[in-house]
N, C-alpha and C positions, 0 to 999 in steps of 0.2 A: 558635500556641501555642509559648513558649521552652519547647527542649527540655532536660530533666534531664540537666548535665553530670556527667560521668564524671572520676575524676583517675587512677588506676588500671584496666587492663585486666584482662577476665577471660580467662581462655584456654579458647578454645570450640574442642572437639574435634567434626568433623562425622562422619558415619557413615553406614548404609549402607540402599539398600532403600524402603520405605516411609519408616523413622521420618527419613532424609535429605530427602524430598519437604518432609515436616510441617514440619523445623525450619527449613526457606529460608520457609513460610509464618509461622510463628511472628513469626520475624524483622521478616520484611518487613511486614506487620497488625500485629501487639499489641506491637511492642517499640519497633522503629525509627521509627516515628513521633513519639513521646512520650520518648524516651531519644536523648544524644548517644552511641551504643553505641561503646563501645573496647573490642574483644578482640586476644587473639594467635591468629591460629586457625592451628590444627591438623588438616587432613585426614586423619581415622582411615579413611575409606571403603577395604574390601579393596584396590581396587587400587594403592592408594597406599602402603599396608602393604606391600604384595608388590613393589612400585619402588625399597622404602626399606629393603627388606631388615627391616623393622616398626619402623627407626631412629629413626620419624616418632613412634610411641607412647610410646617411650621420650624425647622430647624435649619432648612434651607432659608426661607427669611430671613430669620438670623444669623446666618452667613452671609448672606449678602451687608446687612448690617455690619457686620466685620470686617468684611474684604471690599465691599464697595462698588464690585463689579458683579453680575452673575448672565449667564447663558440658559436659558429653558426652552428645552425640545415640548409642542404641543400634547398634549395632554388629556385624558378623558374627566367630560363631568358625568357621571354616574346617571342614567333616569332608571324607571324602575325595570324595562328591558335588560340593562346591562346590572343590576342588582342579582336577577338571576342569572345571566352570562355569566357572571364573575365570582357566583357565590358569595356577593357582600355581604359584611356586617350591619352598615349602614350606608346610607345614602351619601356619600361627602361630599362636599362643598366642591365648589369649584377652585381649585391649587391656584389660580390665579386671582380667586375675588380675596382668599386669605393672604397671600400674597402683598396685593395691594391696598389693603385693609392693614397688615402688619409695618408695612414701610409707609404708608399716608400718600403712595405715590398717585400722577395723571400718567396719563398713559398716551403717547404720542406717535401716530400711526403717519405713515408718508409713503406715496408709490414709489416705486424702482424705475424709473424713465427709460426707454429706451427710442427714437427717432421711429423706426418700423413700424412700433404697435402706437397709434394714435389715441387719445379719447374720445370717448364717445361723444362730448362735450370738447368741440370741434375749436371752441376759443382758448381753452385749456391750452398754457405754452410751458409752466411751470408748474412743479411740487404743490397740491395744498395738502397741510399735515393739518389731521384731526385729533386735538388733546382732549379728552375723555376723562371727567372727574369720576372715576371710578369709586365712588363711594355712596352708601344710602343710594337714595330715593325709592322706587319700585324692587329693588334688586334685594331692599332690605325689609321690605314693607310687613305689616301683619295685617291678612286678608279675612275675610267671611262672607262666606255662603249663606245670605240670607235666607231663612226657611220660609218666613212669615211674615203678615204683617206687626209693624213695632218701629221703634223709635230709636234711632244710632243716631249717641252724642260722640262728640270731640271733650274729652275733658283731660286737664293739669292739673294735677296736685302736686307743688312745692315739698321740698324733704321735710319741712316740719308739718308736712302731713296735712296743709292746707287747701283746698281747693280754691286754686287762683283764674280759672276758666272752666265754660262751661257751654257748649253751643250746637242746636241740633245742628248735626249735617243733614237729615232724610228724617222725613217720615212716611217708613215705607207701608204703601194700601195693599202689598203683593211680593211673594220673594223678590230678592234681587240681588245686588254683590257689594259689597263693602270693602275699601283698603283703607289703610294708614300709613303714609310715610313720613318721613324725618330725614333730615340734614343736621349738620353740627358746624356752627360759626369756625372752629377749629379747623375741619378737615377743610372749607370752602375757603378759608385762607390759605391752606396749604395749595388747594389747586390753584389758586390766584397767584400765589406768590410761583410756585413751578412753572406757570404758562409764560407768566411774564419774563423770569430767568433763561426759560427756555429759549425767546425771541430774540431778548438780546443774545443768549450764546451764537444763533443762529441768523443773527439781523432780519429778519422776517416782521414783518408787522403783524399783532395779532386782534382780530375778531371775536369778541363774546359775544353770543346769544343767548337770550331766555325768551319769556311769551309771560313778564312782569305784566302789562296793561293786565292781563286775567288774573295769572298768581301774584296777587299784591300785596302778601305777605313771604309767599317760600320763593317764588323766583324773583321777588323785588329784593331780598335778602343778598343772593348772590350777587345780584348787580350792585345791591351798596359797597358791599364787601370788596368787589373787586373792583371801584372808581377808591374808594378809600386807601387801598392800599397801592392801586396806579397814584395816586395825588403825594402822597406821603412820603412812597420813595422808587417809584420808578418814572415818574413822570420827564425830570430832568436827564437822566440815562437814557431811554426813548429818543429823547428832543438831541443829545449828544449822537446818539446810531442813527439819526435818519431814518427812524421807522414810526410807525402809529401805533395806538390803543384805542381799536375803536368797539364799538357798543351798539348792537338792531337789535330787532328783535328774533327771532329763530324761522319767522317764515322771510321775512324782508332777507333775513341771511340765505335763505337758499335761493331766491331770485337772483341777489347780489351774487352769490358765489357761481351760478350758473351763467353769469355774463360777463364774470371776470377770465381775465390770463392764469388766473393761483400766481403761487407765490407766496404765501401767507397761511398762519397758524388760525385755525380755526378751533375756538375754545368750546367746547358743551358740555351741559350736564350728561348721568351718565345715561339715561335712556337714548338721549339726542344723540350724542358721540357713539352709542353699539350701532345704532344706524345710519347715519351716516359714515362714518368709516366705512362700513361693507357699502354704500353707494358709492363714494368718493373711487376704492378701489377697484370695483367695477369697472366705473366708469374710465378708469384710466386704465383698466386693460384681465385685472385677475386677482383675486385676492391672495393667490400665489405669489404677485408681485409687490406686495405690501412690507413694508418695514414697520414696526414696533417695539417701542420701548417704554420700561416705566420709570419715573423719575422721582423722587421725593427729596421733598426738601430740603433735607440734610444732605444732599448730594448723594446719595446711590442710585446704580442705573440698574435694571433688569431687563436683556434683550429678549424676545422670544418672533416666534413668525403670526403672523395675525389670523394664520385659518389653523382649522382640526386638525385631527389624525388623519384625515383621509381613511376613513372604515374599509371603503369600498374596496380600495386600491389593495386593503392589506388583506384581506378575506380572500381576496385572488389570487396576492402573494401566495398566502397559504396554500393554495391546491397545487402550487409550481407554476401560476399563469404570469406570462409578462405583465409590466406594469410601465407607467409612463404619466410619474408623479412626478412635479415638477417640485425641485428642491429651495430653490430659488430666495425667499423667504427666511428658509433656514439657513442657507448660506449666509446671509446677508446677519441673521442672528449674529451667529461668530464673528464676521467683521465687525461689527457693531462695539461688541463687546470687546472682543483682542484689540480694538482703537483705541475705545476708552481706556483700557487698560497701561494699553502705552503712554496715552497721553498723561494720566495718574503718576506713572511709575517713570517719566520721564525716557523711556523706552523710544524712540524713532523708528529704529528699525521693525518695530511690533508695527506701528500704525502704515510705518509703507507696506507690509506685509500684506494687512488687511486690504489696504487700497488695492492693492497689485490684484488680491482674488476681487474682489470687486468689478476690476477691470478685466480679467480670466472670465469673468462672466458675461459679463456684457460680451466681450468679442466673439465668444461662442455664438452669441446669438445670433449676432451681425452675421454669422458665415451660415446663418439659414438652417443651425442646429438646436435642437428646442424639443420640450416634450409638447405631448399633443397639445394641452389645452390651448398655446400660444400659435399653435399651425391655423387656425382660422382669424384670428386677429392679425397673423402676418402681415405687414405691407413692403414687405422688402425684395418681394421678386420669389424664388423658389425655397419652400422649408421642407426640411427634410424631420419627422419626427422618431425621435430617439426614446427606446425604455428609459426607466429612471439612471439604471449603473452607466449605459454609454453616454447617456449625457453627461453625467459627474465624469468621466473618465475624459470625457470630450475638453469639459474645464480644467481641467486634471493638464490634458496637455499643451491648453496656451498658458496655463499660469508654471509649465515649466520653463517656454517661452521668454514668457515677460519675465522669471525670476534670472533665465541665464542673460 
């Protein structure tokens, strides 16, 4: 079989643990066989982070920056356990908050449907995807461990060095805890203006939430920002797709989302968007089965799968014990990215490709082969649970199937 050339590279970040095992299988079965693959790869795996002083993560960004496209296998955040595991130098950041700190991207998560596994959330009939302003707030905050009592102000001094605010938050009679966070009118335009581009690419109507009535200075900000720049210049485009831009607040949004069908992009800050994502996916079946992407402005995409390494899974690797991680996520990584690709580079036969393993996957399923986590959520009659390589080998063999 002539293999589907490539004219542009994608820049494939590898990583760490189990989901590193899966994506050399990936590769090597369902891709490189049928694709002439070009990437720039990128070694995110901790130790190479900690060689590189995490120079290497940051240079992936910048490839992506360049090429427009990139693929990242899940990745470790360092706590002070794996500091000694790993012999670090230092603590590093998590490769994805730099990541999407360096490209300005939101981050847009969506289940993988399939008929059998239902939600939990039994009205549930279609996709809701959850966009995650992945920048500031708590994620960037500076904290303190109050010792004592004493008095914690909010204060702004302007660059010419003037105090232009000034206002107790607490005066504490007893320890207690202190944070500070920030947002940047910039980055909240970027997430406004990506969710909105998003809905249209996607026709999806999209939902914001904040809890403005209380924050009515940082989450009323958000909300002006993004009516402002709905009104300015998405409003007529919206009204042209047949879709909405609507506005609650973040608890009224999860009664409403809990009684709707989905269907629809769900936009939040990013404390709101880390947690709900992991509910949303739950609830529709396994955060194995989640799609993610991150998007920025300037049009580059970053796919990657929405859960961990799987520690567990790969410590058992290690001792020669079977394993029965579902790849699923990371599959879907690839096609994500090898679509976009084509559809960039004008490429057809890239994006059927993609579609075709997409559909290699799903059918596997249907025929009641699956790794464990999906055998109790089954509703499709008898599942049969497969280690990690016979399942990939399993899609291995309808997607040669549906390729002949």
């Amino acid at each position: 079989m002539v293999k589907i050339r490539m004219t542009t590279p994608l820049v494939e970040m590898d990583g760490d643990e189990m989901t590193r095992i899966i994506w050399q299988i990936i590769k090597d079965e369902l891709i490189i066989p049928y694709v002439d693959l070009k990437t720039e790869y990128y070694d995110l795996g901790l130790p190479e982070r900690d060689k590189t002083n995490d120079q290497v993560t940051k240079d992936s960004a910048n490839a992506i920056k360049k090429y427009g496209v990139g693929v990242k296998c899940a990745t470790i955040t360092p706590n002070q356990q794996r500091m000694s595991e790993y012999n670090l130098h230092e603590m590093w950041k998590s490769p994805n908050g730099t990541i999407r700190a360096m490209l300005d991207g939101t981050v847009f998560r969506a289940p993988i449907l399939i008929d059998e596994i239902k939600p939990v959330v039994r009205t549930w009939k279609k996709p809701i995807t959850i966009a995650r302003h992945a920048y500031g707030d708590i994620y960037k905050a500076t904290e303190f461990r109050v010792p004592e009592e004493g008095k914690a102000e909010l204060v702004f001094t302007n660059n010419e060095g003037k105090e232009t605010f000034r206002e107790t938050v607490y005066d504490f009679e007893c320890p207690g805890v202190l944070q500070g966070s920030y947002n940047k009118d910039t980055s909240i335009a970027s997430f406004a203006r990506a969710c909105f581009q998003y809905a249209l690419d996607t026709k999806q109507s999209l939902w914001f939430s904040t809890k403005d009535t209380i924050s009515k200075k940082y989450d009323h900000t958000f909300k002006d920002i993004y009516q402002e720049i709905f009104d300015a210049e998405y409003k007529t485009k919206f009204e042209e797709a047949g879709i909405e831009y609507f506005y609650t607040l973040i608890d009224d949004a999860v009664a409403r989302v809990v009684r709707s069908e989905g269907g629809f992009i769900w936009a939040c800050k990013n404390y709101d968007g880390d947690v709900m994502s992991d509910m949303v996916s739950t609830a529709f079946g396994s955060l194995a089965m989640m799609t993610s992407v991150l998007v920025s402005p300037d049009g580059n995409y970053e796919y990657e799968a929405a859960h961990g390494t799987v520690t567990r899974h790969y410590y058992k690797h290690l001792k020669g014990e079977e394993t029965s991680t579902n790849p699923m996520a990371t599959i879907f990584a690839w096609t994500g990215a090898l679509n976009k690709r084509g559809e960039l580079d004008n490429i057809p036969e890239l994006c059927d490709f993609a579609k075709k393993l997409e559909q290699a996957c799903i059918a596997t399923l249907k025929e009641g082969k699956m790794t464990k986590d999906l055998v109790n959520l089954w509703e499709g009659g008898n599942a049969t649970a497969l280690n990690t390589k016979d399942f990939l080998l399993a899609i291995k063999a309808n997607l040669d199937k549906i390729m002949a």
